[in-house]
C-alpha positions in Angstrom: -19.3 -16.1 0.7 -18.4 -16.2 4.3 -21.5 -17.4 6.5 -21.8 -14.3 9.3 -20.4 -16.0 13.0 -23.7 -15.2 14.8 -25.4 -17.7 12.2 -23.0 -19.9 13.3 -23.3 -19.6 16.4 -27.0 -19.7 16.2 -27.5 -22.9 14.8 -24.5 -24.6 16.7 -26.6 -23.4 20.3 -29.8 -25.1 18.6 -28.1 -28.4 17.6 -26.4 -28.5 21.0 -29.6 -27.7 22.5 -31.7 -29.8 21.1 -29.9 -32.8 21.7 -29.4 -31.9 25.3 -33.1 -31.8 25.5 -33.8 -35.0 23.8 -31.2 -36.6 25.9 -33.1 -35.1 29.2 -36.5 -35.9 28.2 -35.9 -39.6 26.8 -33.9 -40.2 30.2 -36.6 -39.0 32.0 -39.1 -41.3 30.1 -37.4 -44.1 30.4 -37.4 -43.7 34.3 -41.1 -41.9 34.8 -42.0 -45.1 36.6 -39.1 -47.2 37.7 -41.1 -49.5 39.6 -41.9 -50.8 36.4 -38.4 -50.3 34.9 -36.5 -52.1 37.8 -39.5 -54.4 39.0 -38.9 -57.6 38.9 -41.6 -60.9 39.5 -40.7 -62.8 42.1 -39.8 -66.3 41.4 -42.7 -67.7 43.1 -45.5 -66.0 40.9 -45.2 -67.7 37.7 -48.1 -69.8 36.6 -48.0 -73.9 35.4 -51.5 -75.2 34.4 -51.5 -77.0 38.0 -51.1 -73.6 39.6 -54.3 -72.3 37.8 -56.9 -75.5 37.9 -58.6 -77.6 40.1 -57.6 -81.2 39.8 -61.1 -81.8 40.5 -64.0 -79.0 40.6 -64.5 -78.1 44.2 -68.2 -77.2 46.2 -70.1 -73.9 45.3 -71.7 -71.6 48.1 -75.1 -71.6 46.4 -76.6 -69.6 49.0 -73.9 -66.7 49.0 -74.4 -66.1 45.1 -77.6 -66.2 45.6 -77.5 -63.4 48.2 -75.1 -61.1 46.1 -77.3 -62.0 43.4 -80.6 -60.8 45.0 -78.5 -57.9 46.6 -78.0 -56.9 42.8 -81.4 -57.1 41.4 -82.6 -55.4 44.7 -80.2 -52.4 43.6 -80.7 -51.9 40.5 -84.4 -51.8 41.2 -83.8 -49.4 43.5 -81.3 -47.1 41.2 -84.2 -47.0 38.8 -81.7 -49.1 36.6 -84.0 -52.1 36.0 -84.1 -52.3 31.9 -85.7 -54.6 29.7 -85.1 -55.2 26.5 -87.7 -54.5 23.4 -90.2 -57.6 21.9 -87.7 -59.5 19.4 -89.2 -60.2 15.9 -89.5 -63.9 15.1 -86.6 -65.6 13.3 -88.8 -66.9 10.6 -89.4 -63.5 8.8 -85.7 -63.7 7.9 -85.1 -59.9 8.2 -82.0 -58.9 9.7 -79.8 -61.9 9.5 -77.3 -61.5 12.4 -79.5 -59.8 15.1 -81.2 -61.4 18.0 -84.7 -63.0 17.5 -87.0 -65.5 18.4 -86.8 -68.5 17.5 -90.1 -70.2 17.9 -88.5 -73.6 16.2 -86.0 -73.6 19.4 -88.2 -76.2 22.3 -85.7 -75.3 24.7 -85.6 -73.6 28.0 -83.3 -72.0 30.5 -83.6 -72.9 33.8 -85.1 -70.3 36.0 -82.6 -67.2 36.9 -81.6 -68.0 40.7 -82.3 -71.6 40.7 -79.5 -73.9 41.7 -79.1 -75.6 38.3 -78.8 -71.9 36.8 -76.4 -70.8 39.4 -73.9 -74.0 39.1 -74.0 -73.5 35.4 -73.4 -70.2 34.9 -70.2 -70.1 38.0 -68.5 -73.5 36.9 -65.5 -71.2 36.2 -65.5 -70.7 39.7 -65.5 -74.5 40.4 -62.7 -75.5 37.6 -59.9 -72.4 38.5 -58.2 -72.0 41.4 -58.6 -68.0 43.0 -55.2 -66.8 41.8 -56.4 -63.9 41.2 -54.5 -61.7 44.0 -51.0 -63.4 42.6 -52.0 -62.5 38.9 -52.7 -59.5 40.1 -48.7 -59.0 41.5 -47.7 -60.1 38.2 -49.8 -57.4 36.7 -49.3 -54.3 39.1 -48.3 -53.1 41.2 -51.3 -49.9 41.3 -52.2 -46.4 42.8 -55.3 -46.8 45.1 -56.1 -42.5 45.0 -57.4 -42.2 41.6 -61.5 -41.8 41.1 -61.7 -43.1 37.8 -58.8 -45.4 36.2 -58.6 -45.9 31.9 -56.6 -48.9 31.0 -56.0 -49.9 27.4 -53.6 -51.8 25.7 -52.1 -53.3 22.2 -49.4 -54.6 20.2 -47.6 -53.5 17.1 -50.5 -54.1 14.9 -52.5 -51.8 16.9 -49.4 -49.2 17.8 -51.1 -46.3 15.5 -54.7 -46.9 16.2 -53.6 -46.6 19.6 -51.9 -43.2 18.9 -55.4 -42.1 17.3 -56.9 -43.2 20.8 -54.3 -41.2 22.6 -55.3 -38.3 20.7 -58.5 -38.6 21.4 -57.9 -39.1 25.4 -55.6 -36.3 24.8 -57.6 -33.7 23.6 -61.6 -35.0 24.3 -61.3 -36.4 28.1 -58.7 -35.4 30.2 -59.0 -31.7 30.0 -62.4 -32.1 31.9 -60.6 -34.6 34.8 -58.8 -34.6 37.7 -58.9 -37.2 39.4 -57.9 -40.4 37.3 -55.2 -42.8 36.3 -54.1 -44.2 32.9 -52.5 -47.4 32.4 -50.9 -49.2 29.1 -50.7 -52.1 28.9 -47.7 -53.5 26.5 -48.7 -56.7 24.5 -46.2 -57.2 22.2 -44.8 -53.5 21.0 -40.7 -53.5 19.9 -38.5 -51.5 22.3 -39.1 -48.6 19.7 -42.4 -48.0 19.5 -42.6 -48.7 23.9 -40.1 -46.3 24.1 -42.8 -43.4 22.3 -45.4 -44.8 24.0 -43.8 -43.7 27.6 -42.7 -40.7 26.6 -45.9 -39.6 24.9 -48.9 -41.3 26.5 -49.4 -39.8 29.4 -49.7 -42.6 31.1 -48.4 -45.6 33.1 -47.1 -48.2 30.5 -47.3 -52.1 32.3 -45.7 -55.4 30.0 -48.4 -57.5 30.0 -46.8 -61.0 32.3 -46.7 -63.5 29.1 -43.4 -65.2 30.2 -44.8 -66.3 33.8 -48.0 -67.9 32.4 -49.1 -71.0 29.9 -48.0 -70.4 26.5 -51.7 -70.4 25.8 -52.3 -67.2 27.3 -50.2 -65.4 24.6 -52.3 -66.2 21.4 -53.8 -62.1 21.8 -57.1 -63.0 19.4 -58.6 -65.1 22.6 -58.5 -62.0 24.6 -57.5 -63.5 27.5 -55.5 -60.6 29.0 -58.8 -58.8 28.9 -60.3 -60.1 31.7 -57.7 -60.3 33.7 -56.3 -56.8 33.3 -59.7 -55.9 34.1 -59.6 -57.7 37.2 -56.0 -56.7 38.7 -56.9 -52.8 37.8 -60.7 -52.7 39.5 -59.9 -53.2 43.7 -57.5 -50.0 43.5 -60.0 -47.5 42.1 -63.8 -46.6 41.7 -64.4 -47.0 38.2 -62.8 -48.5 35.4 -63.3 -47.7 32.2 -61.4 -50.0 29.5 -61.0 -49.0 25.9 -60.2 -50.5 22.9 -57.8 -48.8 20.6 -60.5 -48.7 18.3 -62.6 -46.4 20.4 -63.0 -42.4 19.6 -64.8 -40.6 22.4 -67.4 -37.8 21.3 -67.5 -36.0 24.3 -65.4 -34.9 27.5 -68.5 -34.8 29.4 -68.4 -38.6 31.2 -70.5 -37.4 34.6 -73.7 -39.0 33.6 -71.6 -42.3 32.7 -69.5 -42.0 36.0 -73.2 -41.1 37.6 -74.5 -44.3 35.7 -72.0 -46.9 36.0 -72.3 -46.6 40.1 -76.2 -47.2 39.8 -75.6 -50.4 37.6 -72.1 -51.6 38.6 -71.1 -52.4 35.3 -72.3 -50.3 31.9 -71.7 -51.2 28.1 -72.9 -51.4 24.8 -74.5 -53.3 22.7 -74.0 -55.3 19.4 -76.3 -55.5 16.8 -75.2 -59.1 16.8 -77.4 -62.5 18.5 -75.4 -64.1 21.1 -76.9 -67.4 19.4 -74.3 -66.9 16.1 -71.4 -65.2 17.2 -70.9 -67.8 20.0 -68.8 -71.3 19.5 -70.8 -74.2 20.1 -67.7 -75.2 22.5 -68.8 -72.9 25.0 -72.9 -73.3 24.7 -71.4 -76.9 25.6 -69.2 -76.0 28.3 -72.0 -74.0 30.1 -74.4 -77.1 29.4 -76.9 -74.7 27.0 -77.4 -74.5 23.4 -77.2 -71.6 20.9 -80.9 -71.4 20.1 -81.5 -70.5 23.8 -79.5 -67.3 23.1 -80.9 -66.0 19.7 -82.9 -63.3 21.6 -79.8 -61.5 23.5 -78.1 -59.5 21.3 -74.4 -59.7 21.9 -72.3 -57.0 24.4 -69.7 -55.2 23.1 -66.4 -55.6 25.4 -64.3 -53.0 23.5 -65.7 -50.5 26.0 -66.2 -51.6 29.4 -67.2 -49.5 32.2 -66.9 -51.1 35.9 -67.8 -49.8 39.3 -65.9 -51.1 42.2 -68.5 -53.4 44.1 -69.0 -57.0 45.8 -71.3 -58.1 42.9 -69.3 -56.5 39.7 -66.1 -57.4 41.2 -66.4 -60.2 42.5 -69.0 -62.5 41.5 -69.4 -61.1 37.6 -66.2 -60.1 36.7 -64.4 -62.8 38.6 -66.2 -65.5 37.3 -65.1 -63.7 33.5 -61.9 -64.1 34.7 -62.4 -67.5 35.7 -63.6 -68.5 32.5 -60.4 -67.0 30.3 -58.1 -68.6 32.8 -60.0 -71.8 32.0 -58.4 -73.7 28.9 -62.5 -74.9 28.4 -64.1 -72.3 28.6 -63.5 -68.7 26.8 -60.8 -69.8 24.2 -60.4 -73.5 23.6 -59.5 -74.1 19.8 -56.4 -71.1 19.7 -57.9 -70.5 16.1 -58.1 -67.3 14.0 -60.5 -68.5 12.0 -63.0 -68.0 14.6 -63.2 -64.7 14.2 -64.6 -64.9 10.4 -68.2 -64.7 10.3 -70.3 -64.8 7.3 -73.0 -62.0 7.8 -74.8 -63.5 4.7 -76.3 -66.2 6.4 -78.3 -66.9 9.7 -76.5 -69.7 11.7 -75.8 -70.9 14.8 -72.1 -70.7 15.7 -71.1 -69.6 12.9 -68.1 -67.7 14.4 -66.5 -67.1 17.9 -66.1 -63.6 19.9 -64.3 -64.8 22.7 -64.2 -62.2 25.7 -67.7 -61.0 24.6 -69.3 -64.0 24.4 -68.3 -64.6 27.9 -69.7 -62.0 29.2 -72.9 -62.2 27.7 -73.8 -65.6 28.1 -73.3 -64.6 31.7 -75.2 -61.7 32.2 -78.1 -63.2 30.2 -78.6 -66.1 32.0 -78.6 -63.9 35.0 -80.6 -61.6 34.1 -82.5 -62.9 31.0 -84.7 -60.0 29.6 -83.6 -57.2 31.7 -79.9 -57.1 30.7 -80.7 -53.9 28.8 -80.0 -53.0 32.9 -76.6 -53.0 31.8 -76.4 -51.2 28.9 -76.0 -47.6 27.6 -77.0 -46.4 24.2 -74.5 -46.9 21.4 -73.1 -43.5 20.4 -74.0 -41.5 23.3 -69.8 -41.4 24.8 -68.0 -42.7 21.9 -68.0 -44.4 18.2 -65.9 -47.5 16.8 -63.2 -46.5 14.6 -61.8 -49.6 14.0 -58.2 -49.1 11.8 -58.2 -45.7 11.9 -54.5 -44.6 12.6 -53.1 -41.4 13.6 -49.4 -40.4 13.6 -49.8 -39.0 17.0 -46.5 -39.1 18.3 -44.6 -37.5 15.4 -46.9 -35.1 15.8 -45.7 -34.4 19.2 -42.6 -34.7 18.0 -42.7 -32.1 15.7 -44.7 -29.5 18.3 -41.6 -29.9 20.3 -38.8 -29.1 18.1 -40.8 -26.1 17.1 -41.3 -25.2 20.4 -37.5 -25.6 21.1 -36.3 -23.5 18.3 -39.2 -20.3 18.8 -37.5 -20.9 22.2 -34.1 -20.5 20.6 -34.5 -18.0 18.5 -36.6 -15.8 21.5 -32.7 -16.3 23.2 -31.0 -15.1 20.9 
């Protein structure tokens, strides 16, 4: 049976169309950005261990942290932010294994919250690394300065579908009820492939994560080094950031009140159900001259969702002293070891495993702010849920929206 020439025809348009299409549209992703395409670091920013550390640890300015300090709580008192956290029960009755509690058994104290002793502890980062922060930040960028509110995420091929799921979510939840706001990606280990979808589906400015011009230390991904310092480069060029986890699903598009809430706080997130005492390495109770016992009470933050506001003391004494302490080889990730991560919720422990980035940040904030570091926090649930390992084919969905969109196209033609 002869096949009718306007069949042929037909179909031989919509082949020839469709790759003409693909050809346009994966030319065009591939140059969306070319700054980042045809960018190049110079040869002066790459990073030896001598670039990044103090031979020997250098002089605090007490008196200015204590000023930004005092600044803070004067804010927050102000903002009506102020928070402190509910009575703990004691550790003795042995209910609830992994979350904080008092430990009657513990003789030990902190030193008060802005005395000097408190102050040099809790900044030694400051006096070990060397501020390279503006050149790692080069290495990093280069970034828009317009946008209100700035998302950054970022993964590597294990996380390359949960990460669709997240886009998804951005997709469909967030975005439509913005304007004004930037998404970054940052690329931490992903194959040419799966990059190549990410820029042409995401929406979003995909950045290579600067491996090659630092230590090799800073590439073992489980210490969460690149955290902070992403978090660092992305903040001076935009009000807010908000930093997401691929594992993170938000419930609503409404994000006013935390917008609203992170400027009255400076720096908003959630909460683990975890004590900062266990889920802390002894290494770093050690580095910071304190012991776990001290920290049973303060439940542990959660730093898959971080929410930042563009100020002197969340810029640049709180989340520059977190950077400090993941550029220094002492402090945040000393042992390179996945084993860290394991931690046996059927027993209560000190130390008994190791959160890296989070337990940064909390040991910070709580000997900073002790009680009231609930001043920080919003409740779990209220923007978003954890959905850790769930995966979406997100991108072959796309896919597929746009070859039927080409052939309705097609056959509207013809």
């Amino acid at each position: 049976m002869q096949v009718p020439k306007y069949l042929v025809v037909f179909i031989l348009a919509n082949f020839l169309l469709w790759n003409i299409w693909i050809r346009i549209n994966y030319k065009k992703a591939s140059s969306t950005f070319p700054h980042e395409k045809q960018r190049s670091i110079p040869n002066d920013v790459t990073f030896q261990e001598s670039d990044l550390l103090y031979s020997t640890p250098i002089t605090l300015d007490i008196e200015s942290l204590r000023k930004a300090y005092s600044d803070k709580v004067t804010d927050l008192k102000r903002n009506k932010a102020w928070k402190r956290f509910g009575q703990r029960h004691l550790c003795s009755s042995n209910v609830r294994l992994n979350h904080p509690c008092l430990d009657t058994a513990c003789n030990l104290t902190l030193s008060p919250a802005s005395s000097d002793a408190n102050f040099q502890s809790v900044f030694k980062p400051l006096t070990r690394v060397k501020d390279v922060s503006g050149r790692l930040s080069e290495a990093l960028g280069p970034y828009r300065s317009a946008s209100e509110v700035t998302f950054v995420t970022g993964a590597s091929s294990n996380h390359f579908k949960e990460s669709q799921a997240l886009m998804k979510n951005l997709h469909k939840t967030v975005f439509p009820h913005l304007k004004n706001y930037t998404f970054y990606f940052y690329d931490l280990g992903l194959t040419s492939e799966e990059r190549q979808q990410v820029v042409k589906h995401c929406g979003c400015e995909v950045r290579s994560f600067p491996f090659h011009v630092l230590p090799e230390r800073f590439a073992f991904l489980n210490c969460y080094i690149w955290k902070p310092l992403i978090i660092q480069a992305v903040l001076p060029h935009t009000e807010i950031v908000i930093w997401v986890d691929a594992s993170i699903r938000f419930v609503t598009g409404n994000l006013k009140p935390l917008f609203d809430g992170v400027r009255s706080s400076g720096l908003l997130l959630y909460f683990t159900d975890f004590s900062a005492g266990q889920f802390t390495s002894k290494k770093m109770f050690d580095y910071f001259g304190d012991s776990a016992c001290q920290f049973e009470t303060y439940g542990q933050l959660g730093a898959g969702f971080i929410a930042a506001h563009n100020e002197r003391f969340t810029r640049d004494v709180i989340l520059k002293t977190w950077w400090a302490c993941a550029v220094d080889p002492e402090c945040m990730c000393i042992d390179y070891d996945n084993r860290e991560l394991r931690c046996d919720v059927t027993i209560r422990k000190y130390s008994k495993c190791h959160r890296f980035e989070q337990a940064a940040l909390t040991l910070m904030l709580a000997k900073l702010f002790r009680e009231f570091t609930f001043s920080f926090r919003f409740p779990n649930g209220m923007y978003f849920t954890v959905k850790r390992s769930h995966t979406e084919n997100y991108f072959e969905e796309l896919e597929a929206k746009i070859h039927r969109d080409m052939s309705d196209r097609i056959k509207i033609k013809y």
